[in-house]
C-alpha positions as CSV (number, residue, x, y, z in Angstrom):
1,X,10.3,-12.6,39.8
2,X,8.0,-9.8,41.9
3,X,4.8,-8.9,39.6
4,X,5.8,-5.6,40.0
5,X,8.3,-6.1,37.3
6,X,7.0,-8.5,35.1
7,X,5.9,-5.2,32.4
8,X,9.9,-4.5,32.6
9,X,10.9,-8.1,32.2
10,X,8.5,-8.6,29.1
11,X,9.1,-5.6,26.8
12,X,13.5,-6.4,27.7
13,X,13.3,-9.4,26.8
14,X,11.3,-9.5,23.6
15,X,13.3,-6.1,22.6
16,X,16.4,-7.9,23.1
17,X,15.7,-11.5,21.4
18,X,13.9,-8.9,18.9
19,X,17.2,-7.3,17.8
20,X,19.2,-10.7,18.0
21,X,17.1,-12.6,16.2
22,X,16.1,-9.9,13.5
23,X,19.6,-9.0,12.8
24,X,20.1,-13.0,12.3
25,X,17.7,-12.9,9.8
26,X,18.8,-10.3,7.6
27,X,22.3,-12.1,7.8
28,X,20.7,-15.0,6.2
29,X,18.8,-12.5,3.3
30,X,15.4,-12.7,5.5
31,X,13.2,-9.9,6.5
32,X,13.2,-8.8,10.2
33,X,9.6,-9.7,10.7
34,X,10.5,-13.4,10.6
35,X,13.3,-12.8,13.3
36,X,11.1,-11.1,15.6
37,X,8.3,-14.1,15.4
38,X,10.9,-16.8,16.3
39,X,12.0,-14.1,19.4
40,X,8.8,-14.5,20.6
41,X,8.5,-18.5,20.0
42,X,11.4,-18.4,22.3
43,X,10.1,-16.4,25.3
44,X,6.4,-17.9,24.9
45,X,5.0,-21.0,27.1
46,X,6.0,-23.8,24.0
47,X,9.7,-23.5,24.7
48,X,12.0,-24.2,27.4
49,X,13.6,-21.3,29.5
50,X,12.6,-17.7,30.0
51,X,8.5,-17.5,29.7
52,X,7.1,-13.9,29.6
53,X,3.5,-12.6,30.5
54,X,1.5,-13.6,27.8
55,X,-1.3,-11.1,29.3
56,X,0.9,-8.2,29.4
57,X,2.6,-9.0,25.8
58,X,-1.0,-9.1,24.3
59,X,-1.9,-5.8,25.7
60,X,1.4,-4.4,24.0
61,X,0.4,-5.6,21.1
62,X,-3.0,-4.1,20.8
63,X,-1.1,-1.0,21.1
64,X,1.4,-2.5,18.4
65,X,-2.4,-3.1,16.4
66,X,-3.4,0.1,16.3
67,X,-0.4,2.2,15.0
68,X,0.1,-0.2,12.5
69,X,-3.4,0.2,11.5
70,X,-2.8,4.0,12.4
71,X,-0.2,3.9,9.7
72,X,-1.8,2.1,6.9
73,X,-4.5,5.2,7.2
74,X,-1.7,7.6,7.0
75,X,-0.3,6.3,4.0
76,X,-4.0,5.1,2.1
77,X,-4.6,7.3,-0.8
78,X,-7.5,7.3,-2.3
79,X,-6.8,8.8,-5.1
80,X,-4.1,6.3,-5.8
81,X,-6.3,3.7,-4.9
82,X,-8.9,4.9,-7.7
83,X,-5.7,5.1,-10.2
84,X,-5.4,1.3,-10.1
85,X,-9.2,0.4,-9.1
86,X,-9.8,-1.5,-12.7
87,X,-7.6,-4.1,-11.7
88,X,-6.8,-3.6,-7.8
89,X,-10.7,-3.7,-6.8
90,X,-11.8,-6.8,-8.8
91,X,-8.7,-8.7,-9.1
92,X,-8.3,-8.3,-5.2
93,X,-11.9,-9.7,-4.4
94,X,-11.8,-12.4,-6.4
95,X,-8.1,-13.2,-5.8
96,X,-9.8,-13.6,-2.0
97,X,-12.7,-15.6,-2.6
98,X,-10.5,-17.8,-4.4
99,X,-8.0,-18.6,-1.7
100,X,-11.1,-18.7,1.1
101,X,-12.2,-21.5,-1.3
102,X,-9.1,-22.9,-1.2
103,X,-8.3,-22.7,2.6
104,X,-12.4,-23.9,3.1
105,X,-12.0,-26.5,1.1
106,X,-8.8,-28.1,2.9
107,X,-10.1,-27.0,6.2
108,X,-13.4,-29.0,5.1
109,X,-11.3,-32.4,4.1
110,X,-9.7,-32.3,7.6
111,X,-12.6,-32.8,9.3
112,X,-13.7,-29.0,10.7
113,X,-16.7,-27.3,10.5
114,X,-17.8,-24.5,7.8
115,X,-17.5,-21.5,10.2
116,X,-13.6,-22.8,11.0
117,X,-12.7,-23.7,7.5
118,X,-14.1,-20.1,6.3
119,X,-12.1,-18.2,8.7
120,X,-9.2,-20.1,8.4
121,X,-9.4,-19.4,4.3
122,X,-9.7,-15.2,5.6
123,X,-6.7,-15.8,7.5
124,X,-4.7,-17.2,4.3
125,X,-6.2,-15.0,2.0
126,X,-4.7,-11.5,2.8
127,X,-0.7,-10.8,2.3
128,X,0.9,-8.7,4.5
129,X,1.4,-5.1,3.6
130,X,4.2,-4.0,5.9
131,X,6.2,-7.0,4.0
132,X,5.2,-5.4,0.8
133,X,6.5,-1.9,1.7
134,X,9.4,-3.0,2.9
135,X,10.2,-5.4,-0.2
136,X,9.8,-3.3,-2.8
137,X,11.7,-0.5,-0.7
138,X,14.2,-2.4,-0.9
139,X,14.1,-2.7,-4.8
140,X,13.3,0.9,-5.2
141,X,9.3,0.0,-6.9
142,X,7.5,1.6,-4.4
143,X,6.3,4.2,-6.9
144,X,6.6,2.1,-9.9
145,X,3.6,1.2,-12.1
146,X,3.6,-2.7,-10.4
147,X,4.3,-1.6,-6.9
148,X,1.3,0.9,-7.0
149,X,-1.0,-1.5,-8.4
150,X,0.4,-4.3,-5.4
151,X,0.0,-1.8,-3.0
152,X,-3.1,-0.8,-4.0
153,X,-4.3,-4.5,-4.0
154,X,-3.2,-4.9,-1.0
155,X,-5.0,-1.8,0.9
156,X,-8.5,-3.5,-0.8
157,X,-7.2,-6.5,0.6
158,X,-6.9,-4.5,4.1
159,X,-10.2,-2.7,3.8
160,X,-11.7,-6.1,3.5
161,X,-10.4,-7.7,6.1
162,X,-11.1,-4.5,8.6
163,X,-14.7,-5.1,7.6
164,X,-14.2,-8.8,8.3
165,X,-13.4,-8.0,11.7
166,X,-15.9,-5.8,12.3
167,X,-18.9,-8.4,11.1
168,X,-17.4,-11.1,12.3
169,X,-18.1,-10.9,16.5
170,X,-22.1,-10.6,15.3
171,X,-21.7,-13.6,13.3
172,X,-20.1,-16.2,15.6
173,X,-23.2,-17.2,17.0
174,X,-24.3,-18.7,13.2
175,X,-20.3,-19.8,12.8
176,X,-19.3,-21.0,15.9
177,X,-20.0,-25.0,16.4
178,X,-22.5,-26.5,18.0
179,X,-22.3,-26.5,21.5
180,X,-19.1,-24.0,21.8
181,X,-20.4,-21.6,24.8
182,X,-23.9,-22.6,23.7
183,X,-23.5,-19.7,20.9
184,X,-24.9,-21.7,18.1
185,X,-28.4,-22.7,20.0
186,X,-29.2,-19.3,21.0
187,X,-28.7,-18.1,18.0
188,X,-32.3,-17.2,16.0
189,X,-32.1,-15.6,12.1
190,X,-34.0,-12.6,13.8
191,X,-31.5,-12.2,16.6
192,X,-28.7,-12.4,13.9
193,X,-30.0,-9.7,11.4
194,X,-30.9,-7.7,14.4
195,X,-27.0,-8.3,15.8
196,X,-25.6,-7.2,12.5
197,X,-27.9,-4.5,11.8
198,X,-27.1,-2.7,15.0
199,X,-23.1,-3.1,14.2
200,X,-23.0,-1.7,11.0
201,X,-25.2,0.8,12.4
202,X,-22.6,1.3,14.7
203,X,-20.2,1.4,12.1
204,X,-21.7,3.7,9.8
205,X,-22.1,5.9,12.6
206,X,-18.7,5.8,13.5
207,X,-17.7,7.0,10.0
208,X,-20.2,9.5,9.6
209,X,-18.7,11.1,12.8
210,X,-15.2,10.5,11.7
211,X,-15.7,12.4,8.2
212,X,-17.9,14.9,9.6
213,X,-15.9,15.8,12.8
214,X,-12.4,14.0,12.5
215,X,-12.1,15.3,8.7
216,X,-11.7,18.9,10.4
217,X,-10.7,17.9,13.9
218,X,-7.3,16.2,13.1
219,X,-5.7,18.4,10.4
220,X,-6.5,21.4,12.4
221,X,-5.1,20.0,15.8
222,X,-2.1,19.2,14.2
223,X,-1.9,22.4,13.2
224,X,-1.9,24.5,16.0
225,X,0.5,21.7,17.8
226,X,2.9,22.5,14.9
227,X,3.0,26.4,15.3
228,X,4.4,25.7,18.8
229,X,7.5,24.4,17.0
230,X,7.9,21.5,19.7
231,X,8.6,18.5,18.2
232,X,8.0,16.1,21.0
233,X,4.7,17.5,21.5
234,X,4.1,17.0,17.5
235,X,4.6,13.4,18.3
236,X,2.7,13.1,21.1
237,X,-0.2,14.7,19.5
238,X,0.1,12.2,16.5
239,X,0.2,9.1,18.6
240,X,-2.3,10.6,21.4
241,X,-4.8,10.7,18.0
242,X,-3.6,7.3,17.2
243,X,-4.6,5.5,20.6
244,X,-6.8,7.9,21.8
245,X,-9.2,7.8,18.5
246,X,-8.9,3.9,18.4
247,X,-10.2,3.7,22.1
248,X,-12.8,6.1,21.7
249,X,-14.1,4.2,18.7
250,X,-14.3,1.0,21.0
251,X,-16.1,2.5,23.9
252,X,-18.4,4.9,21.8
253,X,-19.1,3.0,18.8
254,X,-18.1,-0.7,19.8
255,X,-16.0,-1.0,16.8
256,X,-12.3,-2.3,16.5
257,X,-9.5,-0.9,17.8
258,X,-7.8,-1.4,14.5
259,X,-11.0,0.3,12.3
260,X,-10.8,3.2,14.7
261,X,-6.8,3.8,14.5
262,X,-7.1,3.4,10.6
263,X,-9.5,6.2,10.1
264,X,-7.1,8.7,12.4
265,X,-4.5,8.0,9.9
266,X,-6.9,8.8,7.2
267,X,-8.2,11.8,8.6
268,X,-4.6,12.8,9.6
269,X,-3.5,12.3,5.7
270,X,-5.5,15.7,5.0
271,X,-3.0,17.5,7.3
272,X,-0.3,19.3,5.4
273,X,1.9,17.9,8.3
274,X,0.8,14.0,7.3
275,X,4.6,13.6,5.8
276,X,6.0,14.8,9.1
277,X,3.3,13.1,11.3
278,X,4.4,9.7,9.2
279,X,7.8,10.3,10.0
280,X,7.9,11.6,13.6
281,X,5.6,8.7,15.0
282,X,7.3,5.9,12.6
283,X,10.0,5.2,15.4
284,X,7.6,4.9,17.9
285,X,5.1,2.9,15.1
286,X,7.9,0.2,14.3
287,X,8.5,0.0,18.3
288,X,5.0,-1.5,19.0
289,X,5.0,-3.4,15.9
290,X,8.1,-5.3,17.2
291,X,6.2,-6.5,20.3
292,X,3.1,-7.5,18.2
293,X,5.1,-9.8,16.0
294,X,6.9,-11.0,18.9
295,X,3.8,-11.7,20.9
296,X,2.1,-13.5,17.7
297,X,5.1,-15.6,18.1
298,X,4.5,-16.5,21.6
299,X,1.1,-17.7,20.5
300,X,3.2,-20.5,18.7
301,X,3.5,-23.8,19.3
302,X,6.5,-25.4,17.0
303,X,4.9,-28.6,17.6
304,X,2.5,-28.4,14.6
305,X,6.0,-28.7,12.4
306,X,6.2,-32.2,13.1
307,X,3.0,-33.7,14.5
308,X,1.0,-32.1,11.2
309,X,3.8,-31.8,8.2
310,X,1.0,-32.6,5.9
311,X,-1.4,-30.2,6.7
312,X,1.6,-27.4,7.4
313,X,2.7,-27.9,3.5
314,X,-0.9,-27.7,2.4
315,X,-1.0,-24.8,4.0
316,X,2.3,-23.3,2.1
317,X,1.2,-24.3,-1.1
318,X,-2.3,-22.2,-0.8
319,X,0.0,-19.5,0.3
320,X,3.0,-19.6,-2.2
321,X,1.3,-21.1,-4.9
322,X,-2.4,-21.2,-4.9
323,X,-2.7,-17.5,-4.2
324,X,0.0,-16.7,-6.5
325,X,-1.1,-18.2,-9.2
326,X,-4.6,-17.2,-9.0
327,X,-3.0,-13.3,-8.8
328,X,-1.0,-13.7,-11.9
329,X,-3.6,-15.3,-14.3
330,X,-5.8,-12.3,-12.8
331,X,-3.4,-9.2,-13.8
332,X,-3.0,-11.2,-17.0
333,X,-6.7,-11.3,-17.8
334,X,-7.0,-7.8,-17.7
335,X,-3.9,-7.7,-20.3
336,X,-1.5,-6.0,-18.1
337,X,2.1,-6.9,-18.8
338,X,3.4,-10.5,-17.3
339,X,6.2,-8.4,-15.9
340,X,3.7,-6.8,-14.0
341,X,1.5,-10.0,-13.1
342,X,4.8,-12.0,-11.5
343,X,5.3,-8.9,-9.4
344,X,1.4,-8.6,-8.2
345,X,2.0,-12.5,-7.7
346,X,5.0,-12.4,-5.5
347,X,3.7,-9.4,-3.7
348,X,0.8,-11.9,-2.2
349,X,2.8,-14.9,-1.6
350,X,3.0,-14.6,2.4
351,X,0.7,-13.7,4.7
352,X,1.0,-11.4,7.8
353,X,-0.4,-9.2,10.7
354,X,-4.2,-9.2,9.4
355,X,-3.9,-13.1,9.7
356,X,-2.5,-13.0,12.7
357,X,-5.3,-10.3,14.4
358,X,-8.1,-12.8,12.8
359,X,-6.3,-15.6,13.7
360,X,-6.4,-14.3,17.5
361,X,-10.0,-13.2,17.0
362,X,-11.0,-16.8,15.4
363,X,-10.0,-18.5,18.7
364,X,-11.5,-16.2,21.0
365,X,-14.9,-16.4,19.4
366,X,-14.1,-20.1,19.4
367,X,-14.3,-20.3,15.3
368,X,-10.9,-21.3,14.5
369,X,-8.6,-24.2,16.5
370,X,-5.6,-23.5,18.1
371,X,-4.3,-25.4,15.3
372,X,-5.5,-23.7,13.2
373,X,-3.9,-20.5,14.4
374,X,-0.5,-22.9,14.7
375,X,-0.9,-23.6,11.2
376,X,-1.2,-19.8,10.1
377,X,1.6,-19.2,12.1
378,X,4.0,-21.2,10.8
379,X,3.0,-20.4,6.5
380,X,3.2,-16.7,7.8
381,X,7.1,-17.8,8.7
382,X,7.8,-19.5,5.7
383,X,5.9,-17.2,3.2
384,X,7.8,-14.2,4.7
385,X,11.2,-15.6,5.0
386,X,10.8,-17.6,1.0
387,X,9.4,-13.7,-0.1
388,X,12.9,-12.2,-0.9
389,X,13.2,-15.2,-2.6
390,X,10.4,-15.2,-4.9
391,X,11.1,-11.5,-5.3
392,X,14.4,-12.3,-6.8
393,X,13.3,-14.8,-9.2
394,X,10.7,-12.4,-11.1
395,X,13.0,-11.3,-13.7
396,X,14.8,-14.6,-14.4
397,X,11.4,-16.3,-14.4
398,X,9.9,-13.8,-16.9
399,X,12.8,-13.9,-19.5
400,X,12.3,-17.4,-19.4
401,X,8.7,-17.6,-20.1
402,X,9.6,-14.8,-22.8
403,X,12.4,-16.9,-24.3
404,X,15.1,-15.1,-22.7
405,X,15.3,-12.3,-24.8
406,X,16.4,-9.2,-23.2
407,X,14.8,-5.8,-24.4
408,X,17.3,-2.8,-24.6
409,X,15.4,1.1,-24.0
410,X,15.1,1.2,-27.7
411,X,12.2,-1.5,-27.3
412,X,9.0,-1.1,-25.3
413,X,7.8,-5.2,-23.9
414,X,5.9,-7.2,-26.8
415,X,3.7,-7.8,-24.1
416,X,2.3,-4.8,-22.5
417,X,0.1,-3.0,-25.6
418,X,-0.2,0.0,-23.7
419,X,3.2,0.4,-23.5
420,X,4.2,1.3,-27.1
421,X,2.1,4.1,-29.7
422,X,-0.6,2.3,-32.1
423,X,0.9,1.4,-35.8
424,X,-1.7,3.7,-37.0
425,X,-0.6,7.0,-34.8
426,X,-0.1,9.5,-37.3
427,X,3.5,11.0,-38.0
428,X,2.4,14.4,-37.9
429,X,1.7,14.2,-34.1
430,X,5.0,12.5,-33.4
431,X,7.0,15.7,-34.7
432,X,7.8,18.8,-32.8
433,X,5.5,18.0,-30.1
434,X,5.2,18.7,-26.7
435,X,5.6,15.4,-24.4
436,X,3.8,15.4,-21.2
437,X,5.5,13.2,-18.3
438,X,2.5,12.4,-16.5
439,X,-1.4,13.6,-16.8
440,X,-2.6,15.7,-13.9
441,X,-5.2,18.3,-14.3
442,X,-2.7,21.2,-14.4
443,X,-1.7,19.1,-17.6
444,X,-4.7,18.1,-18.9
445,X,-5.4,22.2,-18.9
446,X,-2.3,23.0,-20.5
447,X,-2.9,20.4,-23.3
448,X,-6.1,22.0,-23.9
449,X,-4.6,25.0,-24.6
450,X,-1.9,23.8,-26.5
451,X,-4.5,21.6,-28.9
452,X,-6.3,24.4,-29.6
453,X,-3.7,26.3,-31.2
454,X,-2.5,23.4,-33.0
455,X,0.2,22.3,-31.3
456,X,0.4,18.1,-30.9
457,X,1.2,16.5,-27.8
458,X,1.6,13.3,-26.3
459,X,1.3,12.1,-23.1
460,X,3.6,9.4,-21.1
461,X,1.5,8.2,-18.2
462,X,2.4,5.1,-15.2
463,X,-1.8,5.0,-15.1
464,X,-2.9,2.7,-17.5
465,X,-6.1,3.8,-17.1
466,X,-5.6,7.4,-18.2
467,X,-4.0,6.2,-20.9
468,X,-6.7,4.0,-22.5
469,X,-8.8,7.0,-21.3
470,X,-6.3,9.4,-23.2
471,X,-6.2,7.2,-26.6
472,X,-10.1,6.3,-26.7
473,X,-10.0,10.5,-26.6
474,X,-8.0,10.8,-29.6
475,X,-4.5,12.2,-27.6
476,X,-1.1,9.8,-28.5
477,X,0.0,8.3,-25.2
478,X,2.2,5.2,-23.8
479,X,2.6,3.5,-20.3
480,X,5.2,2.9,-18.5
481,X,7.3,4.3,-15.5
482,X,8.7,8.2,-16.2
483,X,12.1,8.0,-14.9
484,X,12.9,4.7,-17.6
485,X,14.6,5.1,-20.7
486,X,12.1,3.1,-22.7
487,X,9.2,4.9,-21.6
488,X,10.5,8.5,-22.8
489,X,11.7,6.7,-26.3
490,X,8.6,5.2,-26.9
491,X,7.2,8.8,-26.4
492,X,9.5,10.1,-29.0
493,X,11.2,12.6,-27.3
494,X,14.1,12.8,-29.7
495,X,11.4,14.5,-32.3
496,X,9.8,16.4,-29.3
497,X,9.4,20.5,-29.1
498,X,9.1,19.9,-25.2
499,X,9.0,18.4,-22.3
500,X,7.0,18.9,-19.4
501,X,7.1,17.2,-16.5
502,X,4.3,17.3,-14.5
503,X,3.8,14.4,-11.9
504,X,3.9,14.4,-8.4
505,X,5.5,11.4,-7.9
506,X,9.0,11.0,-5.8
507,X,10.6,10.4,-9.0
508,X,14.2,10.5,-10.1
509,X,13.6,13.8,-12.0
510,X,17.2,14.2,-12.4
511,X,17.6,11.1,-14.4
512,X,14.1,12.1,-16.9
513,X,15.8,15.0,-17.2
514,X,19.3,13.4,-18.3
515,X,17.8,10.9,-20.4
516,X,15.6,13.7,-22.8
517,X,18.6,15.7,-23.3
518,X,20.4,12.5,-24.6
519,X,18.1,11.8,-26.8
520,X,17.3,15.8,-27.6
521,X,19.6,18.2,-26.7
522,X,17.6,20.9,-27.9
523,X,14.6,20.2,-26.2
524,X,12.8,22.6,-23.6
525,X,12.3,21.4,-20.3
526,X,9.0,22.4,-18.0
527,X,9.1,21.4,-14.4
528,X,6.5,21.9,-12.3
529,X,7.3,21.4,-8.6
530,X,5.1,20.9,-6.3
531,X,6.8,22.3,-3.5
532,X,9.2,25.2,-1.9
533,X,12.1,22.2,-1.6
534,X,11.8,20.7,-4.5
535,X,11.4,23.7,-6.4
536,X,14.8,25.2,-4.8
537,X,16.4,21.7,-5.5
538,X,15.1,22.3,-9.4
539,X,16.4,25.7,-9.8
540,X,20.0,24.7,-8.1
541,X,20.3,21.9,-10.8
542,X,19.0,24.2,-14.0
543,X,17.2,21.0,-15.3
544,X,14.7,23.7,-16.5
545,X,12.1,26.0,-16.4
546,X,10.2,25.6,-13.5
547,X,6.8,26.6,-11.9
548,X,5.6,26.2,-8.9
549,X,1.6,26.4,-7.6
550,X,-1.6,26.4,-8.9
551,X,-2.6,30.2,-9.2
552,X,-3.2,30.4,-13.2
553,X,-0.3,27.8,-13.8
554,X,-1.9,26.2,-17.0
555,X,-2.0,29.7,-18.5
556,X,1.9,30.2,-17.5
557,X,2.8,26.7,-18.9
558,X,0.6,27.3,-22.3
559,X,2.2,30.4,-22.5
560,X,5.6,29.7,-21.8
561,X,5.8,26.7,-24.3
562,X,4.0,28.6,-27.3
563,X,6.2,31.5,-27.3
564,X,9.3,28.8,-26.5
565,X,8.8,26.5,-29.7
566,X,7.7,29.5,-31.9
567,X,3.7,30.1,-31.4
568,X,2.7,33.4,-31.0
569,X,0.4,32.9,-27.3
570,X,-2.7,34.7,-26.6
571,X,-2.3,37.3,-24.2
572,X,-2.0,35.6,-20.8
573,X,-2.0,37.1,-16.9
574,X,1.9,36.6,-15.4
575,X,2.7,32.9,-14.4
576,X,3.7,32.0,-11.2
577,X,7.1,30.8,-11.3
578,X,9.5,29.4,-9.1
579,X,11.2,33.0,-8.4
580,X,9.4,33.6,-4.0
581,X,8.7,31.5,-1.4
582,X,4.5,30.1,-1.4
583,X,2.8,31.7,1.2
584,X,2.4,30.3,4.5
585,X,-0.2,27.7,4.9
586,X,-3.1,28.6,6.9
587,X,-5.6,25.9,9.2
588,X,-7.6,23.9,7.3
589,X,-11.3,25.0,7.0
């Protein structure tokens, strides 16, 4: 075949075995991912037949690298990640160090070296988080209460594993064995301290410029791109920030093209355009990440399924059982529900593309065997493709464990503490109340106003956190997803004055809605929208009242529910309600 061609040859083929294969696997109930790693074991150099440009395919998939790592930034919040930081921070580090042990310690019994076995325990100890999304997707829990703390594991996960491959180039020279490229005997403690102190140097650098400059660079960019009204530029200018940060970052800084592309996407996630950035580039994002997993799959040698079975099931078991076992007694120890701790659990049983990049990285720097990388290959495909699996078993698992006893609304899980009121909650605060569905600080103000005019009010809250925060404060308040039955009866709506619902979450608002005038047909309803769609989509359904912005909202809220449910208010300003269209948004400062 000329050369000329060979670019043409690689991205048809892998895009066509891609689509085969992946549409083969979701006929058998398997994710995608796992057909577009065995398209790439079929064009790579292990298998008979068509062999494409392993050069060319790995370039591709640097690209496919950094919008993936583009669109983890685009979708990390840190606010959510602070919402689930008591048990995502500390149950995520430890839940690492654990499996590391575990992967060192196997690595160590077969023989390799401490700077192999530690890499290869990285490489098993971080789950994939584009199988995550796309699992509980599919079971609509992406903004449950267990799907935000998963996620949120998983992105300290991802932050850790960033800095991993940022540190670990500086190290090899300590890591690597003795004798590989002579790394290990030039190697002096001074030179090594001086070799990491200049990269996070780097690092820091890079940040400092990235929060300084990129904070204000980005957003505004996409901006003015916007006004033009083009789409296709809108795009370009999303992915040309992508790549071009991510390069930049390499040649200035001499960081990773993955830390670079994932501080674009968080710097792009201050745009008011980061929804529409998401979704214009996500065609382009899922192209690329398509040609990584297919050219991680032509780094595979199927040979390692039957010349090392016994090390291949070890492998598995630290994966699907070590990992998920250590996850589960973790969310249990902090006395979350075990509902909650078989999700978490499942959610980390499989491994994906952060093993893969430092499984790459490990063999180039020479700290991890090409069996090693064989090895992590193959758990990735059976921990993906046994995921669904696991996933499905969660419920049967947990009635089980609970005795099999099923729990109708009108019960809150004996289990979860935070999930039903205290015994000793006094009736008078569980009559005529106002109900808030979910605590933001446009709530928090409006039950300060509300408190101090006597009225009780109770809050219903997916954070557990600002719920033990709310109780240890004196305020009744329960846990548990907004748009569930259970949650809204354990809040006692049927004896409720009000309702207001103030989250911003992609909740079925319809269905909280439906479910309070079931159980109280005469309550009042508060939305607050948070935006010009939703607030139309509100007022077209007449689920209720509803306000939209932040200019003296508490005030209107107070106001409105006082003079509803038979308070006389202090004299308040106007509200602003959901009657005109917010103002158009002007560049960010």
């Amino acid at each position: 075949m000329p050369h000329d061609v060979s670019l043409i040859a690689t991205v048809a083929a892998a895009f066509g075995l891609a689509l085969v294969m992946g549409f083969a696997a979701t006929l058998v109930r398997m994710p995608p991912l796992v057909g577009y790693l065995v398209a790439g074991i079929m064009i790579g150099p292990a298998t008979p037949g068509f062999v494409a440009d392993v050069g060319l395919a790995g370039q591709l998939a640097e690209i496919g690298v950094m919008l993936l790592m583009f669109g983890v930034g685009l979708h990390f919040s840190v606010d959510d990640l602070l919402a689930v930081r008591r048990i995502a921070l500390p149950g995520a580090v430890v839940q690492i160090v654990v499996a590391v042990l575990m992967g060192m310690g196997t690595a160590l019994a077969w023989g390799w070296r401490p700077g192999e076995g530690l890499v290869f325990g990285l490489c098993l100890s971080v789950a994939s988080t584009v199988v995550l999304l796309r699992a509980l997707e599919a079971r609509g829990a992406l903004q449950s209460v267990d799907g935000r703390i998963a996620i949120g594991w998983l992105v300290v996960e991802d932050l850790v594993m960033v800095m991993v491959l940022v540190l670990l180039p500086p190290l090899a020279g300590v890591l690597a064995p003795a004798g590989a490229d002579g790394a290990a005997e030039s190697a002096s403690g001074a030179s090594l301290w001086g070799t990491l102190a200049l990269t996070l140097l780097k690092v820091a650098g890079f940040v400092a410029f990235m929060v300084v400059v990129g904070y204000r660079a980005l957003p505004r960019l996409l901006w003015w791109i916007a006004r033009t009204g083009s789409r296709e530029l809108f795009t370009l200018c999303v992915v040309a920030a992508a790549v071009g940060v991510a390069f930049g970052a390499a040649m200035l800084f001499d960081v990773s093209f993955a830390l670079g592309a994932f501080f674009a996407g968080m710097m792009m996630r201050e745009s008011e355009f980061s929804r529409r950035a998401a979704d214009e580039s996500l065609p382009l994002r899922d192209a690329f990440a398509v040609l990584f997993f297919v050219s991680v799959g032509m780094l595979f040698d199927p040979a390692v399924i039957w010349t090392q079975p016994g090390r291949l099931l070890a492998v598995v078991a630290i994966i699907l059982v070590g990992k998920t076992v250590a996850a589960v007694a973790l969310v249990l120890l902090f006395r979350y529900s075990l509902g909650t701790a078989l999700t978490v659990g499942a959610s980390l049983a499989q491994i994906g593309e952060f093993s893969f990049i430092l499984a790459s990285l490990g063999v180039a720097l020479g700290l991890l065997p090409e069996e090693g990388r064989n090895l992590i290959l193959a758990g990735a495909l059976i921990s993906i493709a046994a995921n669904s699996a696991l996933f499905a078993a969660i419920e049967p698992l947990r009635a089980r464990l609970q005795g099999g006893e099923r729990r109708g609304p009108e019960r809150a899980p004996d289990d979860d503490p935070l999930a039903q009121l205290p015994p000793s909650t006094s009736p008078t605060l569980l009559s005529r109340q106002v109900v808030f569905a979910g605590f933001d600080d446009v709530a928090e103000r409006v039950a300060a106003r509300l408190a101090a005019q006597g009225v009780p009010c109770l809050v219903a809250d997916p954070n557990r956190e600002t719920v033990e925060a709310l109780r240890r404060a004196g305020t009744p308040a329960v846990s548990g997803e907004l748009d569930r039955p259970e949650t809204l009866v354990q809040a006692h709506v049927a004896r409720a004055a009000a309702l207001v619902i103030a989250t911003d979450d992609r909740l079925d608002v319809g269905r909280i809605v439906e479910t309070a005038r079931m159980l109280n047909p005469a309550i009042e309803i508060v939305l607050r929208a948070h935006g010009d769609e939703e607030a139309a989509l509100l007022r077209a359904e007449a689920l209720g009242t509803v306000f939209l912005g932040n200019d003296e909202l508490a005030r209107g809220i107070a106001g409105h529910l006082t003079a509803t449910i038979g308070i006389r208010p202090e004299p308040q300003p106007p509200a602003t309600a959901a009657s005109g269209t917010p103002s158009p948004g002007l560049p960010p400062s």
